[in-house]
C-alpha positions in Angstrom: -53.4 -74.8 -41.8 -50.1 -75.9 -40.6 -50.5 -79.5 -42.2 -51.9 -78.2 -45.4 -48.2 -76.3 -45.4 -46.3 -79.1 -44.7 -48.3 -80.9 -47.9 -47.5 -78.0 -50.2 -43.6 -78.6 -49.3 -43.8 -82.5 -49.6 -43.1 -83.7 -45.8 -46.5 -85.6 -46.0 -46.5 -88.3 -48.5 -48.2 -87.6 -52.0 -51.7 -89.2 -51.5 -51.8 -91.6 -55.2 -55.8 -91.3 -56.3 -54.9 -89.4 -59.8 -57.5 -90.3 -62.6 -59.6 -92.3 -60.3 -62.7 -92.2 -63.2 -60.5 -92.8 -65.9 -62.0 -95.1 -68.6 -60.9 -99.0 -68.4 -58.9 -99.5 -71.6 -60.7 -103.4 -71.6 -63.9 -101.1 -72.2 -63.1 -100.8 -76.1 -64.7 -103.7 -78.2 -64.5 -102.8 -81.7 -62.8 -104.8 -84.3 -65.5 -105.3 -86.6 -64.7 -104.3 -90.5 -68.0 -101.9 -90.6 -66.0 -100.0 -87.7 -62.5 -99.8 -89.5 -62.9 -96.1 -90.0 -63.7 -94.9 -86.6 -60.8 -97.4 -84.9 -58.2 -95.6 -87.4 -59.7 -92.6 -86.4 -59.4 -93.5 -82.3 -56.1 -94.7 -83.1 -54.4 -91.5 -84.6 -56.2 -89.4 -82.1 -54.8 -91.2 -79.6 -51.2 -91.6 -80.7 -51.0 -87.9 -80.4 -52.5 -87.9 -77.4 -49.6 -89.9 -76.1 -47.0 -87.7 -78.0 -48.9 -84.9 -75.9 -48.2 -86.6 -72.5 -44.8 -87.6 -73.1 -43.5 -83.4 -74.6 -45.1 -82.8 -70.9 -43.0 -85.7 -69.2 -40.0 -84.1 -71.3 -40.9 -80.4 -69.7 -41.1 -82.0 -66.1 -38.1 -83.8 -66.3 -36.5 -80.2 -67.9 -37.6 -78.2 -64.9 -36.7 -80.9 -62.0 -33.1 -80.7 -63.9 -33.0 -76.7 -63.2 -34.2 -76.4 -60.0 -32.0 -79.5 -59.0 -28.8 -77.2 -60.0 -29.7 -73.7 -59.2 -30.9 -74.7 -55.1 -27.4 -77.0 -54.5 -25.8 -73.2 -56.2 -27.9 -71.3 -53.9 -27.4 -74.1 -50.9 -23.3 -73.6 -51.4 -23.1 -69.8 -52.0 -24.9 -69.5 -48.1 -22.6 -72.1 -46.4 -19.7 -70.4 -47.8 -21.2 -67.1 -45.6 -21.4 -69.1 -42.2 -17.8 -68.9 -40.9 -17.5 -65.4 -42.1 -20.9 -64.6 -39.9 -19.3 -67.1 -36.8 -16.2 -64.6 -36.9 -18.2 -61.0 -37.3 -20.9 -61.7 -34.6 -19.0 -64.3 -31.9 -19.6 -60.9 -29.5 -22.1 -59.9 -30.2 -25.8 -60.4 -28.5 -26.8 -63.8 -27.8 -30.2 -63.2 -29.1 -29.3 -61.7 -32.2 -26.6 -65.0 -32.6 -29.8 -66.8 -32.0 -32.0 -65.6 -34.3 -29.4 -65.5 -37.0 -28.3 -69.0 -37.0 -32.2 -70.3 -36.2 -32.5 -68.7 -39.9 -30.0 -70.3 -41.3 -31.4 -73.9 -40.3 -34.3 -73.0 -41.3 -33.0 -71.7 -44.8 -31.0 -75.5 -45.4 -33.7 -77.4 -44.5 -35.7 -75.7 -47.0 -32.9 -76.1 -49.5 -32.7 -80.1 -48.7 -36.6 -80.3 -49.3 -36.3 -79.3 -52.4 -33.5 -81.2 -53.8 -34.9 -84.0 -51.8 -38.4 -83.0 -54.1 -37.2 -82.9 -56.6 -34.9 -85.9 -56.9 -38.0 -87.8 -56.2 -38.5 -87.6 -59.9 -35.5 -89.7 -60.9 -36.2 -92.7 -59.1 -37.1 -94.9 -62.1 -38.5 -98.2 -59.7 -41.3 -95.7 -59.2 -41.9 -94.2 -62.2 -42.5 -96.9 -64.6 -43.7 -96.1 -67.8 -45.9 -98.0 -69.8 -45.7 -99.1 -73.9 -47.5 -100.4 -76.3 -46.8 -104.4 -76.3 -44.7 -105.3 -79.5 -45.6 -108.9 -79.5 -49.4 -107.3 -80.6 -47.9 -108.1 -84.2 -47.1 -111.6 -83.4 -49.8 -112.7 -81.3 -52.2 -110.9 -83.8 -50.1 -111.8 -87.0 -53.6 -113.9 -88.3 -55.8 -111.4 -87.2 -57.7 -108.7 -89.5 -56.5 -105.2 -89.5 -59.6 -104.2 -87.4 -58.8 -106.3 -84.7 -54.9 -105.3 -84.5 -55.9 -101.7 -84.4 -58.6 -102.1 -81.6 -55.9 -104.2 -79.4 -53.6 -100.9 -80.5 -56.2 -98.7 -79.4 -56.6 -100.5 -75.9 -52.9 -100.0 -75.6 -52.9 -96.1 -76.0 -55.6 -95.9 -73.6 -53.6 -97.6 -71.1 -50.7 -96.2 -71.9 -52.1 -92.1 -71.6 -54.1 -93.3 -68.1 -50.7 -94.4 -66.7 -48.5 -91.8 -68.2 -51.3 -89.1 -67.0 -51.1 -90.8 -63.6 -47.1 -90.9 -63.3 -47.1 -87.1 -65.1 -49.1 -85.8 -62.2 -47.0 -87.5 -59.5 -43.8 -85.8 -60.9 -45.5 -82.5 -61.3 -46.7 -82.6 -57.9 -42.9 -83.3 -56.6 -41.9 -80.6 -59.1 -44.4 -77.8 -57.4 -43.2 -79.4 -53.9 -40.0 -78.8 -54.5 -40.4 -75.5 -56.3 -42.1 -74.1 -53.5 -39.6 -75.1 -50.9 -36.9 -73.5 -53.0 -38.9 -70.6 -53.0 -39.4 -70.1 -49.1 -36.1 -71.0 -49.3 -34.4 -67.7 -51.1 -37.1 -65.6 -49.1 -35.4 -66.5 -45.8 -32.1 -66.2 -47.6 -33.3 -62.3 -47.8 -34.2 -62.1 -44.6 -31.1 -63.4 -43.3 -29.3 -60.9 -45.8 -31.2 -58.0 -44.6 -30.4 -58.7 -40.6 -26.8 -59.0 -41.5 -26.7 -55.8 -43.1 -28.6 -54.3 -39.9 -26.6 -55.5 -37.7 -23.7 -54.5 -39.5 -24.8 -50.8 -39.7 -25.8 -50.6 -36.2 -23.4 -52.1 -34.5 -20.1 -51.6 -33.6 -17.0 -54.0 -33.7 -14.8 -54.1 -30.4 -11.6 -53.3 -30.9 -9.5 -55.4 -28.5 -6.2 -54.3 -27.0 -3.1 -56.5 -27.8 -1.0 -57.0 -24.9 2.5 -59.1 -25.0 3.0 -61.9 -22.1 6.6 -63.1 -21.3 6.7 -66.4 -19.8 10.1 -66.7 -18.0 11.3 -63.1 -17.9 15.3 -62.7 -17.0 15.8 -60.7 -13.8 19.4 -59.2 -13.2 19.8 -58.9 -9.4 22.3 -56.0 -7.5 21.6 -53.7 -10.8 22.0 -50.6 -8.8 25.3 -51.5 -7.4 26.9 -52.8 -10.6 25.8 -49.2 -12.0 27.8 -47.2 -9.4 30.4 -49.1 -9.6 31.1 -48.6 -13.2 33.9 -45.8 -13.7 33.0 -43.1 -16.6 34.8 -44.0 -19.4 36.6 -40.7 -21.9 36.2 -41.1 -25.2 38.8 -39.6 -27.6 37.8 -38.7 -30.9 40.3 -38.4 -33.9 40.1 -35.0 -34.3 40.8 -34.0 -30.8 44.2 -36.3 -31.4 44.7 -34.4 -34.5 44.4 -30.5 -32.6 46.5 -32.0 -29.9 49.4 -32.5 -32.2 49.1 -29.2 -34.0 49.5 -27.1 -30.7 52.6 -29.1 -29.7 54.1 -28.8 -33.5 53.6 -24.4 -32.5 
């Protein structure tokens, strides 16, 4: 169970045995004139059979492309939320601190599977393609027209084996990679829905703010200084002013 899961999310290795009964291309031997008819006929219906294969290789290569961009959007949008969650919850339960971050591990390694999946599709030393050999028309320049489209014909067969072969490989890191993605956002809404729990149900602490003075000044004999100090009358202008007009009567 658990290693069949690991295999649908591509931490084992892809086991290679695609098209292991697929018909030797060496198999074909006609190049006779009497058979100039059915080759022709072979070699049209295998042309687009190869156009068929490589519009799927195209489709692949469309849909790696996607999923490539919208996890590394997805992958940013979540780390942007982890230093807003460090500062909301620092006091809050350790278990529920826990729980959330365990998430979030698990959520980026998800992510990184599936770019890792998917990028597995670019790597062109893998992925070699085969094509039809151009020097067919100049080892065969002598040859009858028969004979130059059975060596064609043996080409297209080896050509749609291959291309079948590497198709499937990329397909299967395509459906690896979708799959992580997809575990991926569902964790993402897990870890959305506990930070909206825990928002609702808990409380912030409100903590008092309290000032510290370092080298605080202290005036000694205060009390003394205070008595000492004589009471001091204050004369306003308009007292001066009434003064004066009782002397003047």
């Amino acid at each position: 169970m658990i290693v069949d899961f690991l295999k649908s999310i591509g931490i084992y290795p892809i086991n290679d045995s695609f098209n292991q009964n697929k018909p030797e291309h060496i198999d074909y031997d006609l190049d006779q004139e009497s058979d100039s008819e059915k080759i022709t006929l072979h070699r049209d219906f295998l042309k687009s059979a190869l156009e068929e294969k490589n519009n799927r290789l195209g489709f692949i290569e469309n849909k790696t492309s996607q999923i490539i961009s919208q996890t590394s959007i997805v992958f940013s949008l979540v780390g942007l939320f982890i230093p807003l969650l460090i500062n909301r919850f620092e006091n809050e339960i350790l278990l529920l601190r826990v729980i959330i971050i365990a998430l979030l591990v698990i959520t980026f390694i998800l992510y990184l599977l599936s770019i890792t999946n998917a990028l597995k599709n670019f790597n062109v030393k893998k992925f070699r393609y085969p094509y039809s050999n151009s020097r067919n028309v100049t080892n065969l320049k002598d040859k009858s027209k028969e004979e130059f489209n059975s060596e064609l014909v043996r080409d297209y067969l080896y050509c749609i084996d291959e291309t079948v072969r590497l198709n499937n490989l990329k397909g299967t890191n395509l459906l690896h990679a979708y799959k992580s993605f997809k575990l991926g956002n569902y964790f993402t809404g897990v870890i959305v829905i506990c930070i909206c729990s825990m928002l609702l149900f808990t409380v912030k602490k409100t903590e008092k703010s309290y000032l510290t003075i370092e080298q605080p000044i202290e005036i000694k004999y205060l009390d003394s200084l205070l008595n000492k100090n004589k009471s001091i009358l204050v004369i306003t202008e308009d007292i001066v002013k009434t003064d004066t007009i009782n002397k003047n009567k």
